[in-house]
Backbone as a chain_set.jsonl record, in Angstrom:
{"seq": "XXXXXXXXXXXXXXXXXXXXXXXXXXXXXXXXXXXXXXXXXXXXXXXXXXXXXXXXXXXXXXXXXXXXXXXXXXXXXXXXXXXXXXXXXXXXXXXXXXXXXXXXXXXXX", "coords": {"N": [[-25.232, -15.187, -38.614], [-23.982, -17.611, -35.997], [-24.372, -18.528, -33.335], [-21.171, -19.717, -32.317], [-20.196, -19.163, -34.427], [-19.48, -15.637, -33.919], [-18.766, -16.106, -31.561], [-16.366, -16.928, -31.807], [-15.184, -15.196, -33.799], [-15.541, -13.073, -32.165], [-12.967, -13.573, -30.029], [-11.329, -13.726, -31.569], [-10.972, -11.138, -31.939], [-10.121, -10.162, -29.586], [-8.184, -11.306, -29.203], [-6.24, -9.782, -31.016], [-6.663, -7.131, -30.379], [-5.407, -7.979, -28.141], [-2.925, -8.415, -28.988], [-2.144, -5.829, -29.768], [-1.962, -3.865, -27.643], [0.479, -3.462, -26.616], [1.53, -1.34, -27.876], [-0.33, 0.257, -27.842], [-0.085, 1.295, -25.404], [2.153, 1.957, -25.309], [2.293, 4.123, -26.968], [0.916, 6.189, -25.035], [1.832, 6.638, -23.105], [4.284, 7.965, -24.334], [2.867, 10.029, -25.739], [2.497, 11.149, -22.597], [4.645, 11.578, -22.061], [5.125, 13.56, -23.635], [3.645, 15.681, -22.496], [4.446, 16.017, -19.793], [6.806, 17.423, -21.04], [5.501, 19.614, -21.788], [3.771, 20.819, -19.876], [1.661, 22.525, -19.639], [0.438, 22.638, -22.036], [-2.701, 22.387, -23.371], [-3.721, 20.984, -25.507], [-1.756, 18.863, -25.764], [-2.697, 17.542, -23.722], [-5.277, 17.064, -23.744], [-4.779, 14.927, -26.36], [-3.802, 12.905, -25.005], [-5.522, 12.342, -23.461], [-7.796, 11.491, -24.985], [-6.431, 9.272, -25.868], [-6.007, 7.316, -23.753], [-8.558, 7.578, -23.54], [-10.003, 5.859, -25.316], [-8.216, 3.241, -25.223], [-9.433, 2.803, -22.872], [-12.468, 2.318, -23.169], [-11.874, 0.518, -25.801], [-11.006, -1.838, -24.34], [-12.67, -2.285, -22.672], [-14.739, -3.432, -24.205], [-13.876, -5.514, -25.504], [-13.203, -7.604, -23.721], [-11.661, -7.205, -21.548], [-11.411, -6.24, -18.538], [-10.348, -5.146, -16.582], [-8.093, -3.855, -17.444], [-9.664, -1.615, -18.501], [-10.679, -0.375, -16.709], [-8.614, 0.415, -15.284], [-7.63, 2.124, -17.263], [-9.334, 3.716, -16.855], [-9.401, 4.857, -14.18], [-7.168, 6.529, -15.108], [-7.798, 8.042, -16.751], [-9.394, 9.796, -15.461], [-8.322, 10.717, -13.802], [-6.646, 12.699, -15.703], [-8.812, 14.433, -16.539], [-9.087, 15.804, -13.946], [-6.284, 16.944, -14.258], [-7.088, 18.77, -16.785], [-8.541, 20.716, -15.729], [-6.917, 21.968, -13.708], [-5.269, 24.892, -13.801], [-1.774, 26.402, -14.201], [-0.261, 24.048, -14.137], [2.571, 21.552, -13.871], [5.306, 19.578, -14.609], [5.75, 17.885, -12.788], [2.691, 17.702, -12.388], [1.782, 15.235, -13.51], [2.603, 12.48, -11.889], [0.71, 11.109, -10.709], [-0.443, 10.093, -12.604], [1.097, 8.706, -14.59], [2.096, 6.738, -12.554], [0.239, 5.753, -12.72], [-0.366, 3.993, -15.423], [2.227, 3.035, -15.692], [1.724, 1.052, -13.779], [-0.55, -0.087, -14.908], [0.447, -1.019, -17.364], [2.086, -3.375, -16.76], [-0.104, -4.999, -15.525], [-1.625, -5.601, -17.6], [-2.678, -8.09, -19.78], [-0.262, -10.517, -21.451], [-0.184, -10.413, -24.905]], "CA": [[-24.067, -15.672, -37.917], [-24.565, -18.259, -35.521], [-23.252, -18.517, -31.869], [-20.306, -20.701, -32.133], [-19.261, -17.827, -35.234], [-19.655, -15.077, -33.407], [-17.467, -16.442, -30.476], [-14.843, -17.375, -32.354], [-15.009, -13.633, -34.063], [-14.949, -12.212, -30.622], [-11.838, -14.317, -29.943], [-10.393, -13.261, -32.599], [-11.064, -9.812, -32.063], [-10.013, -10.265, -27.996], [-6.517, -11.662, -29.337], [-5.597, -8.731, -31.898], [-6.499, -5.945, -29.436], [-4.516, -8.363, -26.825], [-1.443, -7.694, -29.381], [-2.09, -4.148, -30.12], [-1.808, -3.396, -26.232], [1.832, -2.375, -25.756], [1.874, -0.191, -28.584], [-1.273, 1.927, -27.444], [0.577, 1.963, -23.99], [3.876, 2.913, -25.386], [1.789, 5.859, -27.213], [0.065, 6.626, -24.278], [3.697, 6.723, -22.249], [4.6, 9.142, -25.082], [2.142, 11.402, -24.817], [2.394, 11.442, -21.088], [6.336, 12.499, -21.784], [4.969, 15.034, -24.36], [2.926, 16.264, -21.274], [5.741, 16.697, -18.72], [7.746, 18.522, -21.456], [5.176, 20.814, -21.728], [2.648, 20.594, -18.556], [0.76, 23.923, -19.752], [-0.296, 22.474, -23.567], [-4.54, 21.478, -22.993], [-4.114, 20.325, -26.514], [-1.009, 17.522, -25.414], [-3.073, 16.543, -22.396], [-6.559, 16.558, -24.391], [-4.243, 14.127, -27.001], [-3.28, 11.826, -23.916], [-7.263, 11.765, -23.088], [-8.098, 10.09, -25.924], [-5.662, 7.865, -26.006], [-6.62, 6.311, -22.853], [-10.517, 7.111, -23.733], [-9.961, 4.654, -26.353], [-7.948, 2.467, -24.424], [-11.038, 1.887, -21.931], [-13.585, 1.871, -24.334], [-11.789, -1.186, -26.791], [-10.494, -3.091, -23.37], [-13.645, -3.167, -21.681], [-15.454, -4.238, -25.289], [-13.155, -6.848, -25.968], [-13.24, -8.991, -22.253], [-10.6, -6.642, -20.007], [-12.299, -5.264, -17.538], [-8.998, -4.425, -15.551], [-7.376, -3.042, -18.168], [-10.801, -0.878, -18.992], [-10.921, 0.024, -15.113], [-7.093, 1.267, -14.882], [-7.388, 3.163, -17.57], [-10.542, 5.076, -16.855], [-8.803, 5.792, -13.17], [-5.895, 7.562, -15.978], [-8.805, 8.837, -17.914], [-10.348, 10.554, -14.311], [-6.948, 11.552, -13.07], [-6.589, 13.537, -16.745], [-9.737, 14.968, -16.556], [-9.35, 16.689, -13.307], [-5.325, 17.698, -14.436], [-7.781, 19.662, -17.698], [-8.938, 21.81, -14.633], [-5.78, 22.176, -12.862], [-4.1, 25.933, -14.137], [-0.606, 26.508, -13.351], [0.358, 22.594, -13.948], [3.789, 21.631, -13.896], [5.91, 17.975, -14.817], [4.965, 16.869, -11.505], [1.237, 17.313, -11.997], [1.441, 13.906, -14.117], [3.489, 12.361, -11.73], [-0.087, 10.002, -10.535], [-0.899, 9.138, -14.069], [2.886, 7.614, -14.904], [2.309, 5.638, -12.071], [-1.278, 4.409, -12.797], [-0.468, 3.947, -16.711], [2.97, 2.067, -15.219], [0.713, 0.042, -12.984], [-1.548, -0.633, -15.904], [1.547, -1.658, -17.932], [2.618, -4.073, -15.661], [-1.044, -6.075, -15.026], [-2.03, -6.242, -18.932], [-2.605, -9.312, -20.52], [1.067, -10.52, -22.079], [-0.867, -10.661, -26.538]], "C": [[-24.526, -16.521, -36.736], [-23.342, -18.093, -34.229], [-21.712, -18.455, -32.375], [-19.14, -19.463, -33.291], [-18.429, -16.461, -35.085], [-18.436, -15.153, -31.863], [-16.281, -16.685, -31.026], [-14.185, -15.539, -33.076], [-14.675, -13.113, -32.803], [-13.641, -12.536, -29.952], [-10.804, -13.687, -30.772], [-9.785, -11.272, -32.43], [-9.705, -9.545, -30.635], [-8.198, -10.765, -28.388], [-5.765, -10.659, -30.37], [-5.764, -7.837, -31.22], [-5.398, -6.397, -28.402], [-3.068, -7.897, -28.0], [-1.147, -5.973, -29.851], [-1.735, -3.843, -28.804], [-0.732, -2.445, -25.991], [1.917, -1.627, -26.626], [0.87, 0.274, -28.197], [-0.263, 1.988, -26.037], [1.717, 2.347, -24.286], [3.352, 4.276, -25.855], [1.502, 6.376, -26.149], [1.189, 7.049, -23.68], [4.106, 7.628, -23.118], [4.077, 10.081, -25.179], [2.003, 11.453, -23.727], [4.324, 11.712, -21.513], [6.094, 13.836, -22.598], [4.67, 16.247, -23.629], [3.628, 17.049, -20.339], [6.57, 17.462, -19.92], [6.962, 20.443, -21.372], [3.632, 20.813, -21.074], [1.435, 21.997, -18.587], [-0.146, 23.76, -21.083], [-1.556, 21.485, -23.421], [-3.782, 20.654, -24.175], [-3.103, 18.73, -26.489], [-1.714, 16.925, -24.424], [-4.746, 16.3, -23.073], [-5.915, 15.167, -25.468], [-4.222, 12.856, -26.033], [-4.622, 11.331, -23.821], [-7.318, 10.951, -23.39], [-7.584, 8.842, -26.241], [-6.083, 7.2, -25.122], [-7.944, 6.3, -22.858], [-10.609, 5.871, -24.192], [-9.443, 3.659, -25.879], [-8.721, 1.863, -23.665], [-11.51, 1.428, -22.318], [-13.107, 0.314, -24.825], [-11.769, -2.035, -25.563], [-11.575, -3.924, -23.034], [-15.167, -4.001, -23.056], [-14.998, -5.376, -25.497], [-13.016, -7.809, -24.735], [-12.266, -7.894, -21.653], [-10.917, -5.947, -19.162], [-11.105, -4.58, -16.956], [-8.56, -3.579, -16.358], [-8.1, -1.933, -18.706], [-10.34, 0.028, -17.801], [-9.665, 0.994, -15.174], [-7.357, 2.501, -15.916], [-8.365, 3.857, -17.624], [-9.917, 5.75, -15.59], [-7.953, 7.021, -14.066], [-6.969, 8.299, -16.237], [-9.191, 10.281, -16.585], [-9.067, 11.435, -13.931], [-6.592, 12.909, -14.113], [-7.556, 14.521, -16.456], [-9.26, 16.404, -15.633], [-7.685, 17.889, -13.623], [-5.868, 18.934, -15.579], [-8.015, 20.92, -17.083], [-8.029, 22.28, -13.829], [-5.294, 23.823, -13.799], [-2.846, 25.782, -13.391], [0.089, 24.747, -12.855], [2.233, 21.993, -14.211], [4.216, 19.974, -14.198], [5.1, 16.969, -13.844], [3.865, 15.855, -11.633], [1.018, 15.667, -12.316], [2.161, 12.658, -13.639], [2.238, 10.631, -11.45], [-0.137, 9.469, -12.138], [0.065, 8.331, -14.845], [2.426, 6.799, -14.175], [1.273, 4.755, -12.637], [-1.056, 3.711, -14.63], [1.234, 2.666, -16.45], [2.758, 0.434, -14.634], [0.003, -1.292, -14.278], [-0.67, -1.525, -17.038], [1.89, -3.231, -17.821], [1.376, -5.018, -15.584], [-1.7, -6.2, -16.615], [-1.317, -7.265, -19.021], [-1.214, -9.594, -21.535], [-0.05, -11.374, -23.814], [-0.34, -12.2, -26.409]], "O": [[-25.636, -16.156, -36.348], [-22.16, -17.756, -34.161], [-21.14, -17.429, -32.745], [-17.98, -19.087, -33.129], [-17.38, -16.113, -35.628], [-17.6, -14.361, -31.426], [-15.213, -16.557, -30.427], [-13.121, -14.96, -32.855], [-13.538, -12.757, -32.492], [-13.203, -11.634, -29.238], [-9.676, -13.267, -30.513], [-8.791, -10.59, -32.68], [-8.663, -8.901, -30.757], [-7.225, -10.443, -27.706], [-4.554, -10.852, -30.478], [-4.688, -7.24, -31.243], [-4.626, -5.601, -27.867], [-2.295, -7.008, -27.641], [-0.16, -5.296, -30.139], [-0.656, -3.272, -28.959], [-0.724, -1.313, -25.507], [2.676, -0.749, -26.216], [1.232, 1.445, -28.083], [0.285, 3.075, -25.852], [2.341, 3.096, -23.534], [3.743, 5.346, -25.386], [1.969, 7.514, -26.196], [1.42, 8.229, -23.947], [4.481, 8.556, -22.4], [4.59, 11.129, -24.788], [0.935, 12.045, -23.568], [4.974, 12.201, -20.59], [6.647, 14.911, -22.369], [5.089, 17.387, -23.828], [3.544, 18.251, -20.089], [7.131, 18.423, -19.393], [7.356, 21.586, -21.14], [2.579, 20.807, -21.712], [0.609, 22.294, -17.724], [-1.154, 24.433, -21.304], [-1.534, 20.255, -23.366], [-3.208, 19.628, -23.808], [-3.507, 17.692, -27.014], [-1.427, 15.756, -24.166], [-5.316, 15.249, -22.78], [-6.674, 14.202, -25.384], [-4.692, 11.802, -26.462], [-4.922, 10.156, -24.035], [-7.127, 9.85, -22.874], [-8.047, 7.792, -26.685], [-6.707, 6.222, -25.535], [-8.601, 5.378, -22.376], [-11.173, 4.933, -23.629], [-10.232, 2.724, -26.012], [-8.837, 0.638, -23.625], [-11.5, 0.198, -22.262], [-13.63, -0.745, -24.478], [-12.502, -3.023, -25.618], [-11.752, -5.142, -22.989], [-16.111, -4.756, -22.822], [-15.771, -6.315, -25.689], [-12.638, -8.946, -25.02], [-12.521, -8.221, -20.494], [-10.528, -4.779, -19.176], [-11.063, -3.35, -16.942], [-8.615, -2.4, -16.007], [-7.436, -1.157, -19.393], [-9.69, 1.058, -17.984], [-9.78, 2.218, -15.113], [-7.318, 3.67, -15.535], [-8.385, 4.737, -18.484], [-9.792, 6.975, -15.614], [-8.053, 8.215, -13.784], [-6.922, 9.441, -15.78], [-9.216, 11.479, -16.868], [-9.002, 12.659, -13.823], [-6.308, 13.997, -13.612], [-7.089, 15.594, -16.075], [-9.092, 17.543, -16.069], [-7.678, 19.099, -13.396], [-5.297, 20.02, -15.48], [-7.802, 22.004, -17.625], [-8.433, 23.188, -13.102], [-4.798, 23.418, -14.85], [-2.731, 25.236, -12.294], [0.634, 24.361, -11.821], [2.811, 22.543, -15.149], [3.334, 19.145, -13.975], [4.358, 15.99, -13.924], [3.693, 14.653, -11.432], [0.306, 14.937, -11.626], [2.433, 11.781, -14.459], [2.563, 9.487, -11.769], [0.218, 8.356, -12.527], [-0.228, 7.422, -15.621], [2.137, 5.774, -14.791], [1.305, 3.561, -12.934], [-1.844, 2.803, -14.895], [1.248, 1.581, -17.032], [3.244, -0.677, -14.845], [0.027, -2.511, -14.448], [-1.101, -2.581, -17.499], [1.918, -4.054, -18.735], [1.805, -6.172, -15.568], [-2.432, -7.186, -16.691], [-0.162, -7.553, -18.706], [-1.124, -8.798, -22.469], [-0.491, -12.523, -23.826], [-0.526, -12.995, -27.33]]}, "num_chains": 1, "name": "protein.A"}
């Protein structure tokens, strides 16, 4: 494969993740309502993880650094709610915003 191939692949790639975007963030927004329904289930807030693991991971492979960045803050903010007992609607009240935030400064596909 030669440069010029290769860039244009990555392009390619960088504009189909750019339209996949709002549907991982509408999932991600759905499991973060699954969350507040039930702020005690690891296994709904381990679900949410990954969603924004993966979210980082492809962004910051494909050129988005911002959109990598925001959602590793979500990713960190999750983490430490894993360790939280005794969590309630609230607890997820930062990660709406930062996943709102993050909403809001992605790339329009």
């Amino acid at each position: 494969m030669q440069a010029g191939d290769f860039q244009e692949a990555m392009r390619r790639f960088q504009q189909e993740f750019a339209s996949q975007l709002p549907a991982r963030l509408l999932e991600a927004r759905q499991l973060l309502a699954a969350c507040r329904q039930a702020p005690a289930d690891d296994d709904r807030l381990r679900e949410l993880h990954r969603c924004v693991h993966k979210l980082a991971g492809t962004a910051g492979t494909f050129g988005m650094p911002e959109v990598s960045r925001d959602a590793r803050a979500i990713e960190d903010d999750l983490d430490q709610l894993l360790l939280r007992p005794g969590r309630n609607a609230a607890a997820f009240d930062a990660a709406g915003g930062m996943l709102d935030a993050l909403a809001r400064r992605a790339p329009a596909p």
